[in-house]
C-alpha positions as CSV (number, residue, x, y, z in Angstrom):
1,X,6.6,-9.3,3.1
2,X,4.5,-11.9,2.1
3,X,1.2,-12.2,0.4
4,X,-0.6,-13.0,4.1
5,X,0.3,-9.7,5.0
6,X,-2.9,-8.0,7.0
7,X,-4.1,-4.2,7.0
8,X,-5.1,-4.7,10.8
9,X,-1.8,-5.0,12.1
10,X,-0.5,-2.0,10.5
11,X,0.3,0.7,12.7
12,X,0.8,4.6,12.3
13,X,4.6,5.6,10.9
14,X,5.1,1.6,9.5
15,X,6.8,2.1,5.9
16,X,5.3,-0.7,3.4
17,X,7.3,-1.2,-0.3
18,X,5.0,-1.8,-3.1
19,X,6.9,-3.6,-5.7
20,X,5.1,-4.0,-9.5
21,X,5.8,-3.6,-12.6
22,X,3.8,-1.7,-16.2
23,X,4.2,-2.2,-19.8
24,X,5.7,0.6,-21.9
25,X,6.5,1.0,-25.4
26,X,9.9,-0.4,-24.3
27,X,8.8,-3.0,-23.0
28,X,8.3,-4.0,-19.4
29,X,9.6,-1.3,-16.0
30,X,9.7,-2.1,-12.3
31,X,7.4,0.2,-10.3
32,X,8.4,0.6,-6.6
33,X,6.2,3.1,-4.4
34,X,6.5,3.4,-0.7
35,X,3.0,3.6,2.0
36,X,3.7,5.2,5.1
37,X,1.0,4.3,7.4
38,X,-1.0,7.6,9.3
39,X,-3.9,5.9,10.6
40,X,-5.5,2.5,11.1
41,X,-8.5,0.6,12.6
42,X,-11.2,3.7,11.3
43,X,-14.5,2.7,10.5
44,X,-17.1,4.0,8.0
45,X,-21.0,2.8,7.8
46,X,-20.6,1.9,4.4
47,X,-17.0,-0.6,4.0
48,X,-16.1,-1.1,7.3
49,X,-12.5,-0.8,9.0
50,X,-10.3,1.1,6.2
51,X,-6.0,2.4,7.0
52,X,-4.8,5.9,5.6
53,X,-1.4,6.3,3.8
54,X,1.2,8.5,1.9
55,X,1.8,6.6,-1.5
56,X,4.9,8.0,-2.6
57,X,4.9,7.2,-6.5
58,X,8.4,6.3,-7.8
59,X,7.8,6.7,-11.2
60,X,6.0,10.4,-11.1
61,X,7.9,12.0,-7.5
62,X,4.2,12.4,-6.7
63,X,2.6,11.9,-3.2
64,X,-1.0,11.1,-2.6
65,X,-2.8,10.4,0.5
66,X,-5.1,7.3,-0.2
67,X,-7.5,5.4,2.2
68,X,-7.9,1.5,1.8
69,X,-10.8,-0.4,3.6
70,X,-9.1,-3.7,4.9
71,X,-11.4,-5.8,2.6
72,X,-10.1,-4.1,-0.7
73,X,-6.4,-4.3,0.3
74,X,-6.7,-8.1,-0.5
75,X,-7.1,-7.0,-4.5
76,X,-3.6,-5.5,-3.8
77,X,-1.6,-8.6,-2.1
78,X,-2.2,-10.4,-4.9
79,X,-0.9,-7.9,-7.6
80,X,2.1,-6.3,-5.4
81,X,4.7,-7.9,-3.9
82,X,5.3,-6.5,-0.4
83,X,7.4,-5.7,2.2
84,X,7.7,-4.1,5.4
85,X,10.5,-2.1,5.5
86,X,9.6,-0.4,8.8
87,X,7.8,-0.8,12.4
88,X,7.4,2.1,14.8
């Protein structure tokens, strides 16, 4: 996926692949943790439009469900490297 990728579009059960990478004490290790869409096009008062996801976290075997308002998810094209892996 590229970096023009845009929340609005997203729709419930599509499967987005977050590709980064940390520093460790070893060095540098590729990070890879998968969003499944629930929920898109909400709207709070305070931020606006915002989506709702699963963020499976490769490196702990950890799910989280995390809310991102369309405006923020800009700050995370430009650090990840996405793709869409699936469209329902």
């Amino acid at each position: 996926m590229t970096r023009d990728l845009n929340a609005a579009n997203l729709k419930p059960g599509d499967v987005l692949t977050a590709h980064d990478h940390f520093k460790t004490i070893n060095g540098i290790a590729p990070m890879t943790n998968k969003w499944i869409v629930l929920t898109n096009n909400l709207e709070d008062d305070y931020m606006g439009k915002y989506v709702e996801v699963y963020v499976l976290y490769s490196s702990s075997l950890s799910v989280e469900k995390y809310s991102f308002y369309y405006n923020a998810f800009e700050k995370y094209q430009q650090k990840l490297v996405w793709r869409l892996e699936h469209v329902s």
